[in-house]
C-alpha positions in Angstrom: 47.4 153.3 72.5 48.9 156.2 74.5 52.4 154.5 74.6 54.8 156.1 77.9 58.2 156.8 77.0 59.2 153.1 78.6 57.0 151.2 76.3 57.7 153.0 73.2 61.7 152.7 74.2 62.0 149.0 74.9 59.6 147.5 72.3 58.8 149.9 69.6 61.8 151.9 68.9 65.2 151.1 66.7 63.6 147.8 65.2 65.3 146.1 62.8 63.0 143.7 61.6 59.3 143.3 62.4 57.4 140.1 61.6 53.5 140.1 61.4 52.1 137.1 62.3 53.6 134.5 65.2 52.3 131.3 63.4 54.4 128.4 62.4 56.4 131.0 58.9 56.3 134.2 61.2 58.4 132.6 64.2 60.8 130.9 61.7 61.4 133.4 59.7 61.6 135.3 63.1 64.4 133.0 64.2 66.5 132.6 60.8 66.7 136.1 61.2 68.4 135.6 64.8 70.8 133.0 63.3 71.7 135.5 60.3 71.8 138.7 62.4 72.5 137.9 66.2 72.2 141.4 67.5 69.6 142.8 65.7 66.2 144.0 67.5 63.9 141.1 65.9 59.7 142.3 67.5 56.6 139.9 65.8 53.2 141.8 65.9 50.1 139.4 66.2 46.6 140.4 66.1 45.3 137.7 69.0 46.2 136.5 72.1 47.5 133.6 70.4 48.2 132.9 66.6 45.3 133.9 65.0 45.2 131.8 61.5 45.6 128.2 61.7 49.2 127.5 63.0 47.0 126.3 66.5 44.1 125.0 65.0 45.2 122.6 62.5 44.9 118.8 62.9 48.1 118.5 63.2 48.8 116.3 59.9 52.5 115.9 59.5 51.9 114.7 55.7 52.4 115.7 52.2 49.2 114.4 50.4 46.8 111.6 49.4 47.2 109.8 46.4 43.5 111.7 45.3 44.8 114.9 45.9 47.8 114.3 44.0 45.7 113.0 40.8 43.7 116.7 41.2 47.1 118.6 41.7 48.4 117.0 38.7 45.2 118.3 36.4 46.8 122.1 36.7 50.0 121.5 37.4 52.9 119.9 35.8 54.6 116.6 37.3 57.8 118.4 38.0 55.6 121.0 39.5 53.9 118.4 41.6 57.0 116.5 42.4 58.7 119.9 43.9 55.4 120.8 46.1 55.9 116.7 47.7 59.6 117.6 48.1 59.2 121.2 49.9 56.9 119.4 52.0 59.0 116.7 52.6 62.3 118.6 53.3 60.0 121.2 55.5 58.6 118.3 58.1 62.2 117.5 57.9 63.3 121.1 59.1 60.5 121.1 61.8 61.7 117.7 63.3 65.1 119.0 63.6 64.6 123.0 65.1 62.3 121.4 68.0 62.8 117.7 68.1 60.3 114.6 68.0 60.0 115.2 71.9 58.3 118.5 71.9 56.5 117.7 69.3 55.3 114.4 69.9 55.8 113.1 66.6 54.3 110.1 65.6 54.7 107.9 62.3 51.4 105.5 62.3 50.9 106.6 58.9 48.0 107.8 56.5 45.2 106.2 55.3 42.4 107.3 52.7 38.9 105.9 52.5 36.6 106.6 49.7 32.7 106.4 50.6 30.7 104.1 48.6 29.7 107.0 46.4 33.0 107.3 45.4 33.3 104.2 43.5 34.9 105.9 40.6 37.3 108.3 42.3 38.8 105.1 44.3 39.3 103.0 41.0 40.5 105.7 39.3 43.5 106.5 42.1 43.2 102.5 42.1 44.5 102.2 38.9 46.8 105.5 38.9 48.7 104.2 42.0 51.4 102.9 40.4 52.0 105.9 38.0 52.1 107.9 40.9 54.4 105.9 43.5 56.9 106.1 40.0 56.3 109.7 40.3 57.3 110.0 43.9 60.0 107.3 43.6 63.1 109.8 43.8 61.7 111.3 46.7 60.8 108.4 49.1 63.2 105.8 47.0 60.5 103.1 47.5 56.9 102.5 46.7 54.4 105.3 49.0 50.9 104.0 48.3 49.4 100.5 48.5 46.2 99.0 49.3 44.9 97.7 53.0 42.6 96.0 54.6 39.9 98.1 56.7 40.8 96.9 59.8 39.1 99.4 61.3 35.7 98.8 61.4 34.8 101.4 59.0 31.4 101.5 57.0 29.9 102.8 54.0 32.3 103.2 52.2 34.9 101.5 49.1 36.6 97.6 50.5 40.3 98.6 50.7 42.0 101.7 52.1 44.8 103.1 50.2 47.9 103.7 52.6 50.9 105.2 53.2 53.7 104.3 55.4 55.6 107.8 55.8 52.5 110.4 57.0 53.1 111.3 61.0 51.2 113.5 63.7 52.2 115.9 65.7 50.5 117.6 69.0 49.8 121.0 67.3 49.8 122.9 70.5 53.1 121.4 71.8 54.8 122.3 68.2 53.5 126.0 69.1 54.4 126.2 72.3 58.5 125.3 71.2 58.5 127.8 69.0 57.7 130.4 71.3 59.7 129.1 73.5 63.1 129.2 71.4 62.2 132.4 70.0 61.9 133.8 73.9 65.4 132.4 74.6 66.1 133.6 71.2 65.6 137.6 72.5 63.0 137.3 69.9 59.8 140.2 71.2 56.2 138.7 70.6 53.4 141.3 70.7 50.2 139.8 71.2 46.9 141.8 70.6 48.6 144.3 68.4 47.3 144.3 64.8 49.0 145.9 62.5 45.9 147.9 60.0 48.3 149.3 57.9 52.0 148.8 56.1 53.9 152.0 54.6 57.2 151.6 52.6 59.0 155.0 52.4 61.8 153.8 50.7 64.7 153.9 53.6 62.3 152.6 56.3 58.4 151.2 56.8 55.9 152.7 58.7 53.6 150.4 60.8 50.4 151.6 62.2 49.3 149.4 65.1 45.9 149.0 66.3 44.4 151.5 64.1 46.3 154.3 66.3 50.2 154.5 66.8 52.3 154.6 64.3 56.3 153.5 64.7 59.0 153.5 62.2 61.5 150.4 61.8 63.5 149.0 59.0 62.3 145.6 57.2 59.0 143.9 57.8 58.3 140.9 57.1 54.3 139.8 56.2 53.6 136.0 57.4 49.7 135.9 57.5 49.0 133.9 55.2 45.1 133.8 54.8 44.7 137.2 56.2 47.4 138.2 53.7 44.7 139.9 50.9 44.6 143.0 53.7 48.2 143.9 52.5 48.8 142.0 49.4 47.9 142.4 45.8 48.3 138.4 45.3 46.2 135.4 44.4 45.9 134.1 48.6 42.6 134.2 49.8 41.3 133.2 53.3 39.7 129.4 53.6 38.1 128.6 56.2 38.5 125.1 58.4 35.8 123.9 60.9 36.9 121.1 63.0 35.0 119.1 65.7 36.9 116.6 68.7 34.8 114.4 70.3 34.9 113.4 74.4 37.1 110.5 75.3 35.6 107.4 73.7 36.6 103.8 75.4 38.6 101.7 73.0 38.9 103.7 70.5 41.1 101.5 67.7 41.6 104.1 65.2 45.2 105.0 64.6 46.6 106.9 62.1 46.1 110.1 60.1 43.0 109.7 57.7 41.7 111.5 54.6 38.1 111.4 52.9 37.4 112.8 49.9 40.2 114.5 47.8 41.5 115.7 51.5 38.6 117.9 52.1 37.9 115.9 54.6 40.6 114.3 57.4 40.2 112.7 61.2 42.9 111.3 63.5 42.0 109.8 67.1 43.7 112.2 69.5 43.8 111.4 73.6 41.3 108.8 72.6 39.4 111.3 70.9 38.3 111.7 67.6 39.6 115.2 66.0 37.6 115.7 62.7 37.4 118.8 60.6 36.8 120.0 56.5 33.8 120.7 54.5 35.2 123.5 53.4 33.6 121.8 49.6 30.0 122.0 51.0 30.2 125.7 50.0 33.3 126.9 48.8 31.9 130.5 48.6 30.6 130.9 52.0 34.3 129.2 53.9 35.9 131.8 51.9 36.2 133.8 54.7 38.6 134.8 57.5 35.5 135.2 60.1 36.1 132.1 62.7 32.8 130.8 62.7 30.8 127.5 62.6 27.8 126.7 60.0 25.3 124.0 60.5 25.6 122.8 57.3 29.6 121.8 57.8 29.0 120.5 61.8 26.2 118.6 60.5 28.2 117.3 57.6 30.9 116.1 60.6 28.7 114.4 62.6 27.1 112.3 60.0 30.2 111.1 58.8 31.0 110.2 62.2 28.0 108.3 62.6 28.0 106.3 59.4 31.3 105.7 58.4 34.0 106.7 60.7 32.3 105.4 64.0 29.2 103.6 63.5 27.1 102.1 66.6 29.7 104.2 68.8 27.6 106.5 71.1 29.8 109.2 71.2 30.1 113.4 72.2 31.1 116.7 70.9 33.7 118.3 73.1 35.2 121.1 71.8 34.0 123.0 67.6 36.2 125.5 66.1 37.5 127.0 62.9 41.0 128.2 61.5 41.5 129.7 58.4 44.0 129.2 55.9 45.8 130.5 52.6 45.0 129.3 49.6 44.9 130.1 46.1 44.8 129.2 42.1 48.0 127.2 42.5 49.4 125.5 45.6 53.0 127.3 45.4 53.3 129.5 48.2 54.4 132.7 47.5 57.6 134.2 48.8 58.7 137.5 47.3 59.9 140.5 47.9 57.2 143.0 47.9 58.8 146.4 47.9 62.4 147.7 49.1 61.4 146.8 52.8 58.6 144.9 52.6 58.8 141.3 51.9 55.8 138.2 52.3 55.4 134.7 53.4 52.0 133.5 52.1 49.5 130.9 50.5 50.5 127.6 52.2 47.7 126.0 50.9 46.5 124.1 54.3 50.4 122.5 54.5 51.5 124.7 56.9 52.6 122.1 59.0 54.6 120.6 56.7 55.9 123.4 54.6 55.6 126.5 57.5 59.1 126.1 58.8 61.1 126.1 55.6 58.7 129.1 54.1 59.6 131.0 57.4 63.4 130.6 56.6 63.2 131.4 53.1 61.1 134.1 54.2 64.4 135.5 56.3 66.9 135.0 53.2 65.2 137.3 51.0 67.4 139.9 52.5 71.2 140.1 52.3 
């Protein structure tokens, strides 16, 4: 990097705490730290020229699961376990809505939807009949019923007569979320490092050796590891990178979809944005092969898009592809993230499990109160 004696001096040296990654858990934990230590030198390291994971890729699902993805969680975890993943998720959106306000993040509440293909005939009448199990479940979350049965008043085909629905899912504009967060953590004194990967983490006991870009090396004294599906590079733990591909269509005229929607199990989910359709998943269509942290495209997922958008989302709707790209995510055996302490200065953020929206911000701040 061949740093001059200015650059090294105002934003490598005497660093308190360093935070890799400026996603949704790096910049919160980036700015509880602020709250929690006002004059302390706070620097984030990210690898792009924006955040590189999914923090500005996602769909921008404020939500905390269908009622098919709850019926899968509860095969290997406990109800109490499943009950405190909805409540994290719950009291995170919560945390997000308050540090940047509905405003910036133009959050809307049309609630969620899920529509199960005619294939899925037995999936929907089995979350059919399990529906009021699991509102009882989620009763001393919400205090009222979550799920019921609608109508398809939206012209969908191909698939199952009702649509199972919930009344507290909400959207956000992804971008705008990001955008506040830098934003606060600038007026925060809070240094952002684009383009500087960090290839290497050293704990030497009384202080942590970064090495940036595969070439300079600085000292400081905490660090703090939010990467969550590129976490495996410095982190023994079960996170391992999953890729999404998503797909937004051109601006189609009277578009009367509205709402945040989920296809099967969640591997799939669409929302009309600007009058567009934003569609991403199938990440199932070859588990092995999207368990990657390259950002690429396959055929066989964008393929898998468009036909659903032609036979069941959109039917006899001429329509066009605007904008493909991917984003990857944390995920694991188990949906618990993983905050720990790592070594005596080292300490991680990780595994969101694709509810980074909703969990990021309180992750990021329990991220921070690992240290004293």
């Amino acid at each position: 990097m061949n740093l001059s004696y200015w650059e090294y001096k105002t934003w490598f040296s005497n660093i308190d705490f360093a935070v890799i990654g400026s996603g949704i858990v790096g910049l919160s934990c980036a700015l509880s730290l602020r709250k929690k230590y006002p004059q302390s030198k706070i620097v984030v390291f990210e690898r792009g020229m924006l955040p590189s994971g999914a923090s500005t890729k996602n769909a921008g699902f404020a939500c905390f699961g269908s009622i098919s993805e709850f019926l899968e969680d509860l095969k290997i975890h406990f109800e109490g376990e499943v009950l405190q993943l909805v409540k994290s998720r719950v009291e995170g959106l919560k945390l997000l809505r308050q540090n940047l306000g509905d405003h910036q993040l133009d959050y809307q509440e049309y609630g969620g939807y899920e529509l199960f293909t005619k294939e899925d005939s037995e999936l929907f009448e089995n979350c059919r009949s399990k529906m009021d199990s699991i509102n009882e479940l989620l009763k001393p979350i919400f205090k009222t019923e979550v799920f019921s049965e609608r109508e398809n008043h939206f012209k969908f085909q191909n698939i199952q007569p009702k649509l199972i629905y919930s009344a507290f899912e909400g959207q956000i504009d992804t971008g705008k979320m990001m955008l506040g967060l830098i934003k606060k953590a600038f007026e925060e004194n809070i240094l952002i490092l684009n383009c500087s990967e960090i290839t290497n983490i050293s704990d030497n006991g009384e202080s942590v050796s970064l090495q940036i870009n595969s070439s300079e090396e600085i000292s400081l004294k905490k660090v703090f590891i939010a990467t969550n599906g590129f976490a495996k590079q410095f982190l023994d733990e079960d996170v391992k990178p999953a890729r999404a591909q998503v797909l937004i269509t051109k601006p189609i005229e009277k578009l009367h979809i509205k709402g945040t929607f989920h296809l099967d199990k969640g591997f799939y989910y669409f929302r009309n944005v600007d009058n567009r359709i934003l569609f991403g998943g199938g990440r199932n269509l070859d588990f092995k092969s999207e368990e990657t942290s390259e950002m690429e495209l396959t055929q066989l997922v964008q393929n898998k898009l468009e036909e659903l958008l032609k036979t069941v989302i959109i039917p006899n709707q001429p329509f066009e592809i605007d904008r493909r790209w991917s984003g990857i995510m944390g995920m694991g055996k188990h949906k618990k993230p993983i905050v720990k302490i790592v070594s005596n200065n080292v300490f991680c953020g990780v595994r969101l499990g694709g509810m980074g929206v909703a969990i990021g911000s309180s992750i990021g701040k329990q991220l921070a109160d690992l240290i004293n």
